[in-house]
BALO-305720 format. One line per field, with one value per residue: x, y, z of N, C-alpha, C, O in turn. Coordinates in nm, 2 decimals, decimal comma. Each point is the difference from the previous one (the first is absolute). Example, Ala and Ser with C-alpha at 12.3 -4.5 7.8 and 13.67 -1.06 7.14 Angstrom:
2
npx = (1,32;-0,14) .
npy = (-0,57;0,11) .
npz = (0,78;-0,14) .
capx = (-0,09;0,09) .
capy = (0,12;0,11) .
capz = (0,00;0,00) .
cpx = (0,09;-0,08) .
cpy = (0,12;0,11) .
cpz = (0,00;0,08) .
opx = (0,10;0,05) .
opy = (0,00;0,11) .
opz = (0,07;0,01) .
***
This chain:
167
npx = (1,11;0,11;0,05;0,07;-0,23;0,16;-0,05;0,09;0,24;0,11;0,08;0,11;0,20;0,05;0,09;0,18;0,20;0,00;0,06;0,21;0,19;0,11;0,16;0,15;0,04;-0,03;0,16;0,11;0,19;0,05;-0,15;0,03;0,11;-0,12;-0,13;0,15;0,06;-0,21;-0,01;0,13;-0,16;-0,13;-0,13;-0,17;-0,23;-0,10;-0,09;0,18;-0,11;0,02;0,00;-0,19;0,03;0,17;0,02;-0,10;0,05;0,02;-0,19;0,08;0,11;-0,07;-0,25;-0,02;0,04;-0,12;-0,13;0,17;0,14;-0,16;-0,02;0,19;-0,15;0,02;-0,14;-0,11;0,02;-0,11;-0,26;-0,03;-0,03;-0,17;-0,15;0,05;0,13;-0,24;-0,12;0,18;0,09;0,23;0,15;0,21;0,04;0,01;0,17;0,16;0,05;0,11;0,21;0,12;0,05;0,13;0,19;-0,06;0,10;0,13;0,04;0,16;-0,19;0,08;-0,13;-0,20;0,03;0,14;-0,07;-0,11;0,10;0,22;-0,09;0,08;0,15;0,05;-0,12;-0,02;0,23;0,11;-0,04;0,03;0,14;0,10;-0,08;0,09;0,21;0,09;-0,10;0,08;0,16;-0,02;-0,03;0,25;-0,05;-0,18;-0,11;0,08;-0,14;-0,26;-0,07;0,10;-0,16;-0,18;0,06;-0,05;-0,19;-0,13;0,03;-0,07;-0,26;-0,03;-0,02;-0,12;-0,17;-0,08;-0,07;-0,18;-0,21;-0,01;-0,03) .
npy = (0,97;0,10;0,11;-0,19;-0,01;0,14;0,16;-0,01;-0,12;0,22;0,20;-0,02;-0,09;0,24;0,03;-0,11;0,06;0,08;-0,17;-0,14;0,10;0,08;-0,11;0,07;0,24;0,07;0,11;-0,17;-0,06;0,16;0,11;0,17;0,15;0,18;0,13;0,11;0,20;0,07;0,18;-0,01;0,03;-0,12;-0,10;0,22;-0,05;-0,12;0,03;-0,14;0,16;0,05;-0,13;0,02;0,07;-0,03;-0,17;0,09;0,17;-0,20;-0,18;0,14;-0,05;-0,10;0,01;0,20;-0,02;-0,12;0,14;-0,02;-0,09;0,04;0,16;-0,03;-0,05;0,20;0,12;-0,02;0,21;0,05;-0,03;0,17;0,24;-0,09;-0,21;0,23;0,03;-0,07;0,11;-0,01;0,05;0,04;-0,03;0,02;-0,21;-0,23;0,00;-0,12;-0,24;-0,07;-0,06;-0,21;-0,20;-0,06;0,01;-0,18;-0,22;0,11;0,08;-0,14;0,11;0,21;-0,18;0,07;0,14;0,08;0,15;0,17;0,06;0,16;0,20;0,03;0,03;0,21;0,16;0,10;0,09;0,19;0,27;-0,03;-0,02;0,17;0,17;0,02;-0,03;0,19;0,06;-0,02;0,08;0,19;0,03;0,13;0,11;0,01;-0,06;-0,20;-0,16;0,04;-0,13;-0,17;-0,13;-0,09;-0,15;-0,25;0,02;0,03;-0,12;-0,11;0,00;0,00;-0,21;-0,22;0,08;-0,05;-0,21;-0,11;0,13;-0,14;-0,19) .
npz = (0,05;-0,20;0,24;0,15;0,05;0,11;-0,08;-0,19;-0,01;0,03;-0,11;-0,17;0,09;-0,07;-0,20;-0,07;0,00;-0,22;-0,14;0,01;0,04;-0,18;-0,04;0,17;-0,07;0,26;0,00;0,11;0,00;0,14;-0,13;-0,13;0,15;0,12;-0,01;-0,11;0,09;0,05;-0,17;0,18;0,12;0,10;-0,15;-0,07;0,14;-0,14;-0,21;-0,02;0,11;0,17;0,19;0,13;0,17;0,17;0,14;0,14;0,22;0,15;0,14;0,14;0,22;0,18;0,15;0,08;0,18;0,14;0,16;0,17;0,13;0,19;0,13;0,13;-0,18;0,01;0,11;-0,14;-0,10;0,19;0,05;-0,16;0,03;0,02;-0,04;0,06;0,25;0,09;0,06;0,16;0,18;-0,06;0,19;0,00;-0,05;0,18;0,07;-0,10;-0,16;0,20;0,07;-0,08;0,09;0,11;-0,09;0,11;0,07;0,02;-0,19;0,01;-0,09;-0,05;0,06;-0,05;-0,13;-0,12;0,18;-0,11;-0,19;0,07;-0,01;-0,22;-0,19;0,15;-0,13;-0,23;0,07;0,10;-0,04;-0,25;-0,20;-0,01;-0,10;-0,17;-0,12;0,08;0,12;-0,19;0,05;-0,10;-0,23;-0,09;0,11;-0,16;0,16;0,12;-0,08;0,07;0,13;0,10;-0,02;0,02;0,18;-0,13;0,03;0,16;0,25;-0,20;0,01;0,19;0,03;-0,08;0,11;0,20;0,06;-0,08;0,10;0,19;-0,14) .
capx = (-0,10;0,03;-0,14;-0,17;-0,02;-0,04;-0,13;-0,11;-0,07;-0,04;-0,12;-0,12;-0,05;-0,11;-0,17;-0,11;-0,03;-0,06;-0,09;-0,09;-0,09;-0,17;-0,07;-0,04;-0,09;-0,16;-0,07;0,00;-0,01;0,04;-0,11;0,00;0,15;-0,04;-0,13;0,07;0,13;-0,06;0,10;-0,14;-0,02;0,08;0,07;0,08;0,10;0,13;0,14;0,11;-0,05;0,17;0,04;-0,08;0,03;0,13;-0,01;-0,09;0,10;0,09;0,01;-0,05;0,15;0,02;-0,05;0,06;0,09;-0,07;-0,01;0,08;0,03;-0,07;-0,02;0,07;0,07;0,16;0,08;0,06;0,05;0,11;0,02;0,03;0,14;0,05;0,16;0,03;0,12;-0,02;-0,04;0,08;-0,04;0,02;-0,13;-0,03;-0,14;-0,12;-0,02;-0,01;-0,19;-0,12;0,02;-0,06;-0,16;-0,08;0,03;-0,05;-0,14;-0,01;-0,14;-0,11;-0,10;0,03;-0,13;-0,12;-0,10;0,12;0,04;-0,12;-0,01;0,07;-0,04;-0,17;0,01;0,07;-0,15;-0,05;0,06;0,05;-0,10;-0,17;0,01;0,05;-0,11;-0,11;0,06;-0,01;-0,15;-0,10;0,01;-0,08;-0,20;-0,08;-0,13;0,05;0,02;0,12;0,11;-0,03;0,02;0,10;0,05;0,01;0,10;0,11;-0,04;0,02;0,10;0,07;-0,01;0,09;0,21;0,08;0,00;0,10;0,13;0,01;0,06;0,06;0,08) .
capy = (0,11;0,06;0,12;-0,06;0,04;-0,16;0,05;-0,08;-0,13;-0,02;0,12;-0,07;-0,03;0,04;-0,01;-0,11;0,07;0,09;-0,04;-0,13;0,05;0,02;-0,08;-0,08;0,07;-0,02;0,11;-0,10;-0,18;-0,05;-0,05;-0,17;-0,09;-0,09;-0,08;-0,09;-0,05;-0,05;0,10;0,07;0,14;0,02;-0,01;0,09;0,07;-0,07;0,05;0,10;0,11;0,06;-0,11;-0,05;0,15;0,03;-0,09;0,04;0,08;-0,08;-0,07;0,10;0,02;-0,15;0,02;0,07;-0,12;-0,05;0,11;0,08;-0,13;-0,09;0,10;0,07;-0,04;0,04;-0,11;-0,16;-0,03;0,03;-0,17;-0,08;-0,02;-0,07;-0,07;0,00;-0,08;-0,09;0,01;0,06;0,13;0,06;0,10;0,13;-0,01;-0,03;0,18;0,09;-0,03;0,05;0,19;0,12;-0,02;0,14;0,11;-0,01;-0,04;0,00;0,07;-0,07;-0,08;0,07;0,10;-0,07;-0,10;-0,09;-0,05;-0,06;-0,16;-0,14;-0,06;-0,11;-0,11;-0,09;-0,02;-0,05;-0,14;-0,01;0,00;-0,10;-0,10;-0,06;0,08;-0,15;-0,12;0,07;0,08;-0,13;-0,12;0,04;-0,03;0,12;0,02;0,08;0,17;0,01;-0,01;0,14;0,13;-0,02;0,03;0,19;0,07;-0,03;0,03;0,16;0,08;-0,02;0,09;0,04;-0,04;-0,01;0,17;0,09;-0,01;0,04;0,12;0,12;-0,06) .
capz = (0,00;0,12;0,03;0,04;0,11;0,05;0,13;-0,05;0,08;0,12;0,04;-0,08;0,06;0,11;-0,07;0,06;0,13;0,00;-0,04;0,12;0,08;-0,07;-0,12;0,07;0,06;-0,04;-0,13;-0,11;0,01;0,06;0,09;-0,07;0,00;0,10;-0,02;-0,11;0,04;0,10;0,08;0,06;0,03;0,12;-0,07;-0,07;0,10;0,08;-0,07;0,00;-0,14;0,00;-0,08;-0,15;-0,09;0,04;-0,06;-0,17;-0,11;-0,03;-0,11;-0,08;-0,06;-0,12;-0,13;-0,05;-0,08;-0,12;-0,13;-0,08;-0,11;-0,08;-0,04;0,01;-0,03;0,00;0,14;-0,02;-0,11;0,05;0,05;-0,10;0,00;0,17;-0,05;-0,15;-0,08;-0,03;-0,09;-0,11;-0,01;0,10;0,08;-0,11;-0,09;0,00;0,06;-0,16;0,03;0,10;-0,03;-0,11;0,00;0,10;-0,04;-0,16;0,02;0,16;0,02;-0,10;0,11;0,14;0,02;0,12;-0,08;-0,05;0,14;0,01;-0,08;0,05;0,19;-0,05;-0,03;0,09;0,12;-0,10;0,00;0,15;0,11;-0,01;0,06;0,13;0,08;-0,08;0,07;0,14;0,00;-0,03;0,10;0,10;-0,03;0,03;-0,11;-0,10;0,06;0,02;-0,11;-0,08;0,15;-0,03;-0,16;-0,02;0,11;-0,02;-0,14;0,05;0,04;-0,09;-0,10;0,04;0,06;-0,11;-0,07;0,04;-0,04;-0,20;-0,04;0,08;0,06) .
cpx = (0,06;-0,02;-0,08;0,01;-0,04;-0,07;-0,15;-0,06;-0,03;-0,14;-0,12;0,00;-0,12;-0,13;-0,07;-0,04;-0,08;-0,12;-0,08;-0,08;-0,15;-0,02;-0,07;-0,06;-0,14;-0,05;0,02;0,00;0,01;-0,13;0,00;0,11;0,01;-0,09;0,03;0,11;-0,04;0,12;-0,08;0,11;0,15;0,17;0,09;0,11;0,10;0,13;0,07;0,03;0,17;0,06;-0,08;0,02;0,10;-0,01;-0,09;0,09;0,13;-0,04;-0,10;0,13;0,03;-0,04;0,06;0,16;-0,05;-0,05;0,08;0,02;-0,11;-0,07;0,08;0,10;0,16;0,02;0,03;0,10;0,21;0,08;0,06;0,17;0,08;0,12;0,02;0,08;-0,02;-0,05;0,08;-0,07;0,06;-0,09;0,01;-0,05;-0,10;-0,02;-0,03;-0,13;-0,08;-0,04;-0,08;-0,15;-0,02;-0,03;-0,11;-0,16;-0,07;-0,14;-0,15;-0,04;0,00;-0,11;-0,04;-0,11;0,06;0,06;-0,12;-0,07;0,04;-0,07;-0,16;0,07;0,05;-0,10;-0,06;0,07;0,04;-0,08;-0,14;0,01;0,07;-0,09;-0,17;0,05;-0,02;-0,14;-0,03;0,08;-0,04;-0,06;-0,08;-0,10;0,08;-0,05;0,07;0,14;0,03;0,02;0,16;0,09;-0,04;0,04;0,15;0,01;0,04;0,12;0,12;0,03;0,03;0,10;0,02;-0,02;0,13;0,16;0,07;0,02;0,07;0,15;0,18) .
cpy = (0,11;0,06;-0,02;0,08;-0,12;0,03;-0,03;-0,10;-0,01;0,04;-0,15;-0,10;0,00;-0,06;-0,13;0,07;0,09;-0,04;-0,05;0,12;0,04;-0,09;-0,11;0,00;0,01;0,06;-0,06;-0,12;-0,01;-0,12;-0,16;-0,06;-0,05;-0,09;-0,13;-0,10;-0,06;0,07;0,07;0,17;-0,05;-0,11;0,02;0,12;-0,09;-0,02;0,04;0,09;0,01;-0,11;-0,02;0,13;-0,01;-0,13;0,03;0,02;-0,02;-0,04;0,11;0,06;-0,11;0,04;0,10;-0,07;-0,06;0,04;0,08;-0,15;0,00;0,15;0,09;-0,08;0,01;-0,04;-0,11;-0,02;0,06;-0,17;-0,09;-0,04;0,00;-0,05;-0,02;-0,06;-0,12;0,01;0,08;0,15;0,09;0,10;0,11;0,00;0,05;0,14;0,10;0,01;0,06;0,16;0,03;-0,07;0,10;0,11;0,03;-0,01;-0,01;0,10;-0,12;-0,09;0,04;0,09;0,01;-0,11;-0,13;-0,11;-0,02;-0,14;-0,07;-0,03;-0,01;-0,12;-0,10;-0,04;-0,14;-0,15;-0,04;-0,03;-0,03;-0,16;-0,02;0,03;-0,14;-0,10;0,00;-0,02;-0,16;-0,08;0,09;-0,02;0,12;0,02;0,07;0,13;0,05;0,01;0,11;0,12;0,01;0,02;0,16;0,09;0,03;0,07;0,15;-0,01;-0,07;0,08;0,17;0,05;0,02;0,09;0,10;-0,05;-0,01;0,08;0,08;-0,06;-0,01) .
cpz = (0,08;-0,03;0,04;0,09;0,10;0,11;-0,09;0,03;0,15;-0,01;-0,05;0,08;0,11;-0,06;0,08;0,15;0,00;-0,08;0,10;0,10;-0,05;-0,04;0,15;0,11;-0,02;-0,13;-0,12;0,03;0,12;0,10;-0,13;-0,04;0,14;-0,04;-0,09;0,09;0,15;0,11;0,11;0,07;0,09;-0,06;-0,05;0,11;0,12;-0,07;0,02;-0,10;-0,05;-0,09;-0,15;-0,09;-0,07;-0,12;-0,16;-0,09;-0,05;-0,15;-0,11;-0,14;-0,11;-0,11;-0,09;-0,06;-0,11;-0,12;-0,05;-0,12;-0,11;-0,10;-0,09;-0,14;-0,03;0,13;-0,03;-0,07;0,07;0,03;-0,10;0,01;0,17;-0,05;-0,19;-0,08;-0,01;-0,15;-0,16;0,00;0,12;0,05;-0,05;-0,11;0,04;0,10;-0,11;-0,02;0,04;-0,02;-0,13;-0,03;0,11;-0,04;-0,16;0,04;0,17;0,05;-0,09;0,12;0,11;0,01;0,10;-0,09;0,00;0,13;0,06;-0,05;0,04;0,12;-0,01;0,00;0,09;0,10;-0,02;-0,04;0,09;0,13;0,04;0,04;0,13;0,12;-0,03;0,07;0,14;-0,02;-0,01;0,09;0,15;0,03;0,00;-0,16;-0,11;0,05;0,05;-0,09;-0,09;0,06;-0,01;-0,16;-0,02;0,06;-0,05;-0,18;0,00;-0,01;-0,07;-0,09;0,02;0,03;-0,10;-0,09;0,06;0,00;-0,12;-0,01;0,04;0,09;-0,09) .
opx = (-0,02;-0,04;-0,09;0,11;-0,08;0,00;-0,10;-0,12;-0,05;-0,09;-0,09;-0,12;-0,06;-0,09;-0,11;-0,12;-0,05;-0,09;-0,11;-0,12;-0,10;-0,13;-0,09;-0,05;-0,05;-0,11;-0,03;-0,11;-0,02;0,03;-0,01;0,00;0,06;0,04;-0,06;0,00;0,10;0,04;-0,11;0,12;0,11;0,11;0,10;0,11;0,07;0,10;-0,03;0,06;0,03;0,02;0,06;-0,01;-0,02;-0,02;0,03;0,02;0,05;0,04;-0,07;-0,01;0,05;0,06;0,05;0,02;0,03;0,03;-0,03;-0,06;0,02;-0,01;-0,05;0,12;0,05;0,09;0,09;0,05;0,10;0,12;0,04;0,06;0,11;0,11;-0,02;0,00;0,10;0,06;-0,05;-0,07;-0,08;-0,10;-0,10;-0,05;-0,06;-0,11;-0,08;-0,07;-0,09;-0,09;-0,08;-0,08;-0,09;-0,11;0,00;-0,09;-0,10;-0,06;-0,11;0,06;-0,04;0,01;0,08;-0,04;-0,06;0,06;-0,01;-0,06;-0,05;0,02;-0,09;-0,03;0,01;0,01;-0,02;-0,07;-0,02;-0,01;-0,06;-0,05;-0,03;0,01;-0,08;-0,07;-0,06;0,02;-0,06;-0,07;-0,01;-0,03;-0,12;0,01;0,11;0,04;0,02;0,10;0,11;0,04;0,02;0,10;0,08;-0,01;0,08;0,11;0,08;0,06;0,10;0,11;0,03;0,05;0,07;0,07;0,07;0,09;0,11;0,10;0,04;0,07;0,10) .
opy = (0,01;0,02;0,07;0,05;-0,10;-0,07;0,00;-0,01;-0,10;-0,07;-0,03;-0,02;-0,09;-0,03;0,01;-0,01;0,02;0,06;0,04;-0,01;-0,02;0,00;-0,07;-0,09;-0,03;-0,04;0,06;-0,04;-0,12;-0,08;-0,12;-0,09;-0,11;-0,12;-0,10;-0,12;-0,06;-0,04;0,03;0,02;0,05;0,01;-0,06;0,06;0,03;-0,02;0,12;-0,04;-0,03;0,01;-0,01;0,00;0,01;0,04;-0,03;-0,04;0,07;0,04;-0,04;0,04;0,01;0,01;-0,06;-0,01;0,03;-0,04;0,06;0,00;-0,02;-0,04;0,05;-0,01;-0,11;-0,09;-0,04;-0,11;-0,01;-0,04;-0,12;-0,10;0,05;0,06;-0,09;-0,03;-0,05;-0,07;0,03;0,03;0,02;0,05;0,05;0,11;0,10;0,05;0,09;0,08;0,06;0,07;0,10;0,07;0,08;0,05;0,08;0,09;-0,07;-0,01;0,04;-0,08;-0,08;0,12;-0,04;-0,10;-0,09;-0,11;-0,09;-0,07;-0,11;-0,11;-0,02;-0,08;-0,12;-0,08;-0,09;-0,10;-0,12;-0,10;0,00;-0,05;-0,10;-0,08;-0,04;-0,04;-0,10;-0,06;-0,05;-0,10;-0,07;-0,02;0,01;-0,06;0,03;0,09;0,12;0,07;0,03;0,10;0,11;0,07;0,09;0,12;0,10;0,01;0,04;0,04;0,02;0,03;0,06;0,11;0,10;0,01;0,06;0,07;0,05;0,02;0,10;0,06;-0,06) .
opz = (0,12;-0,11;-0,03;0,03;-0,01;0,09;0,06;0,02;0,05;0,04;0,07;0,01;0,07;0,07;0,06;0,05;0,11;0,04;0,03;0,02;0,06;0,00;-0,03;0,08;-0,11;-0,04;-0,11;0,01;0,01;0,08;0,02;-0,08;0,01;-0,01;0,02;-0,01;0,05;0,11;-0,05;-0,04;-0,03;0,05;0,00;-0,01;0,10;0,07;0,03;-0,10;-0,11;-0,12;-0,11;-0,12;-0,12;-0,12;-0,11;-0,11;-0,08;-0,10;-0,10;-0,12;-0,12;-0,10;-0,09;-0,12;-0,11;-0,11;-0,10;-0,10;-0,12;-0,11;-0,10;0,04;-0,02;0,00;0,08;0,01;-0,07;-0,01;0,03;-0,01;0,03;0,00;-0,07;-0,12;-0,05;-0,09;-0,11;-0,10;0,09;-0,06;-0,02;-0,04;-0,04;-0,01;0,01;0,04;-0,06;-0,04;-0,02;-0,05;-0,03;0,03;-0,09;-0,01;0,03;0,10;-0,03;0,07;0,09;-0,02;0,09;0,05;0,07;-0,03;0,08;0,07;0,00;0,06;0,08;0,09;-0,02;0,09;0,08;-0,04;0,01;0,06;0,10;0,09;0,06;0,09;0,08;0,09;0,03;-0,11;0,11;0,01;0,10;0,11;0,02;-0,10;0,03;-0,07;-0,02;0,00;-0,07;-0,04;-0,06;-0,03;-0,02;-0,04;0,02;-0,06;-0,08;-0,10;0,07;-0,05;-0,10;0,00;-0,04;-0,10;-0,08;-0,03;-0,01;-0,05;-0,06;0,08;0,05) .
***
């Protein structure tokens, strides 16, 4: 994929950070994601903000990894030819290839709509059940599970809008 800007997956990492602050704040969930989660006031200010932040935006970075692979269909297809010559295909083939599937089709599936879907469907197969599995040996309720999943619903959908199109 070349030509990326690669200040896109930093910048989009900010979103769970910029989401979470409203979506968890008093003016939206934050009184029934405590209330769900038996989180209380002084709880939440005994945190190391620096570390839990700093840390968001790491595994905020992952995520963006993820979704470029899982969104971004042409990112995958440089991986084919890693070890080409096993497969009877020198690497200037498989560089050839790439070049001219790029050059051809590299704008196909490259929207916001289109990275939007994919961070529905990773909500929707990834971060629901794993957020469900977590939740029930907790013993946390389906308000939590929901409270969470649609935190996670926003800020995929999202990501995977802006790095599709703008990556």
């Amino acid at each position: 994929m070349e030509g990326i800007n690669i200040f896109v997956p930093f910048l989009t990492a900010l979103i769970p950070l910029a989401i979470g602050a409203i979506y968890y704040s008093p003016m939206l969930f934050q009184n029934a994601w405590m209330a769900s989660s038996g989180v209380t006031e002084e709880k939440v200010k005994s945190g190391n903000m620096i570390l839990i932040l700093g840390l968001t935006y790491i595994f905020s970075l992952f995520l963006c990894g993820f979704l470029i692979q899982f969104a971004i269909h042409q990112a995958a297809l440089p991986g084919l030819f890693v070890d080409a010559d096993k497969y009877g295909v020198t690497a200037a083939e498989g560089e050839a290839f790439v070049n001219n599937f790029m050059e051809k089709y590299s704008h196909v599936h490259r929207s916001f709509p289109h990275g939007m879907v994919h961070g529905i469907i990773a909500t929707l197969m990834f971060a629901l059940p794993l957020i469900s599995i977590n939740s029930l040996f907790e013993r946390r309720g389906w308000k939590y599970i929901l409270i969470h999943t649609g935190y996670w619903l926003i800020c995929l959908a999202l990501m995977g809008g802006i790095l599709c199109a703008f990556l």
